[in-house]
N, C-alpha and C positions, 0 to 999 in steps of 0.2 A: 702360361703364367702359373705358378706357385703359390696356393694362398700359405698362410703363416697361422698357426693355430690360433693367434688371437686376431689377424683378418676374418677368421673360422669362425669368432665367438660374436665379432661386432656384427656379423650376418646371422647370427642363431639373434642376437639383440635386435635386430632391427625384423627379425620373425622372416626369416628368407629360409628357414629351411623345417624339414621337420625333423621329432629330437633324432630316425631313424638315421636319416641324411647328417645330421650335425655332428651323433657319436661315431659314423662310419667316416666323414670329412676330418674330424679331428683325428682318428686313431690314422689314418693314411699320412695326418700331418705330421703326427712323431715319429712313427715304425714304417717302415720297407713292409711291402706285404712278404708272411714269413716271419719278420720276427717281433717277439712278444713285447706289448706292451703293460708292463705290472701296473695294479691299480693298490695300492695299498689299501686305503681307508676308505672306499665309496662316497662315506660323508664330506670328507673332505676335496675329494676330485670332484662330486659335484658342487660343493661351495666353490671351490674353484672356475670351474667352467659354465657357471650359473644354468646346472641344470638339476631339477628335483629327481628323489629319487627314483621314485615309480616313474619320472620319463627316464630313465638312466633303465634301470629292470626291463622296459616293454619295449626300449630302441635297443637295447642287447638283442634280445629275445627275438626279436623280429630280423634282426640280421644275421644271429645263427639260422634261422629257418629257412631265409635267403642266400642260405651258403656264402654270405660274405665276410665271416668273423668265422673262427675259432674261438674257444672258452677252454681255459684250464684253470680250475680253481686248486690251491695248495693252504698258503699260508696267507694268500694272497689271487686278485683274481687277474688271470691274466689273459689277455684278449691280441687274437692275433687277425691282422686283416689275409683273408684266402688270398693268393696268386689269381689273377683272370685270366681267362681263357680266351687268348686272342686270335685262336685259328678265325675264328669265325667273323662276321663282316664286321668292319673297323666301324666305329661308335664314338663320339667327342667324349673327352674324359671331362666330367661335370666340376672338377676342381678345379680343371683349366678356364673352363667357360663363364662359371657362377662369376664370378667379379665383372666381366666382361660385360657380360648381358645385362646386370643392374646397371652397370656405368655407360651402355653403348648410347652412342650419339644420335647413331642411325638405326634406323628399322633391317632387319635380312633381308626384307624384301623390297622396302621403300615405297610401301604402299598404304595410302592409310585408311586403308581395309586392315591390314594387318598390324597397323600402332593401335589402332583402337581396340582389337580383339587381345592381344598381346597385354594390356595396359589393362583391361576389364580383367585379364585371367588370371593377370599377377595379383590386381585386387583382392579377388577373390581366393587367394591363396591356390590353386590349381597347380601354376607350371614353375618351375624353378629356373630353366633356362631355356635359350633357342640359339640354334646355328643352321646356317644357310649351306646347304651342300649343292652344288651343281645349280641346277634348277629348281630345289627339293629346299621345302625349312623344315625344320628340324624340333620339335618340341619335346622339352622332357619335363614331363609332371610329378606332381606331388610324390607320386609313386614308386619315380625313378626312371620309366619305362619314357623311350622316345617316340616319338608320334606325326606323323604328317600334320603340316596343319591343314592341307587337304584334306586329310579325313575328321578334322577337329572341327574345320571351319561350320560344318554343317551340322552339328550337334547340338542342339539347344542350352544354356548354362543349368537349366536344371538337369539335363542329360548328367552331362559334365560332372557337374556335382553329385549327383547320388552315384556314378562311378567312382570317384574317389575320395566321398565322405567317409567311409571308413579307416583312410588315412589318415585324412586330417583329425575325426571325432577320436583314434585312437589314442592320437597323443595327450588328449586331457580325458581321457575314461578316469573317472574315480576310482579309487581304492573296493570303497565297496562293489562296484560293478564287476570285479574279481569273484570266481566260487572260492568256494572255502577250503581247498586243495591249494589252490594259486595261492592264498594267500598265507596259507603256514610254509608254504615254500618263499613267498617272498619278505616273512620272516625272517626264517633261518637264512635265508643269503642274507640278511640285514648283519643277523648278530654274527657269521661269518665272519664277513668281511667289518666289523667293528660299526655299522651305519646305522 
């Protein structure tokens, strides 16, 4: 399944993703990885895409570090999703699944051990999605990262949580919680790019 950039935006609306996941979901939703996608005005692509700036600067930033963006800035800033590297063992593509998993009828496992832990972690903002491989489920979290839920099951939510609170706490870190380096740089990309 296909999401549609603005299926993209009503899941960033309804808080299914974070802005890291959102800006990398959406740029896969226009460009082929490879080729570029120009952002003219910043202010304006995030009016668009209702997303504030500093979430726009820190979910860039986070996915050039995660080698899954390129950045070329000129006249204009141009962001290109990397190629993935699929020698290695095959993984559900999260654009495919994300619609799936909020809308699924059923459990992957059809246990409700697993509705109930599954339903607490989306609560919680934790997991984004689940898929059922073989005899194997499948979770992928805030993070990105897939997970047994065999190894999740037994993890406490405050565990949980302070593993992947810096995901979540990152996407609303305040302006000033920036040093003062970070933020004449995130300046100057403002008046860059016109934002």
């Amino acid at each position: 399944m296909n999401l549609s950039p603005d299926d993209i935006k009503q899941l960033w609306e309804a808080e299914h993703y974070t802005p890291k996941g959102y800006l990398h979901h959406l740029l896969l939703a226009h460009r082929p990885p490879g080729e570029p996608w120009k952002i003219e005005r910043v202010s304006e692509f995030c009016q668009r895409w209702n997303l504030s700036e500093r979430q726009f600067y820190k979910a860039k930033a986070a996915l050039i570090a995660a080698d899954l963006i390129d950045e070329t800035i000129t006249d204009c800033i141009e962001l290109t999703a990397c190629p993935r590297d699929i020698s290695g063992p095959s993984m559900p593509a999260l654009g495919e699944l994300i619609a799936e998993t909020l809308d699924a009828q059923e459990t992957p496992t059809g246990s409700s051990e697993w509705a109930t832990w599954y339903d607490e972690a989306r609560r919680r903002g934790l997991v984004l999605a689940s898929q059922r491989q073989v005899e194997v489920t499948l979770v992928c979290l805030v993070d990105e990262r897939w997970v047994s839920f065999e190894q999740l099951r037994s993890q406490s939510w405050d565990d949980l949580e302070a593993q992947l609170k810096p995901m979540m706490v990152g996407a609303v870190a305040e302006t000033a919680e920036l040093t003062p380096e970070q933020q004449k740089i995130l300046a100057a990309m403002s008046r860059l790019t016109g934002g």
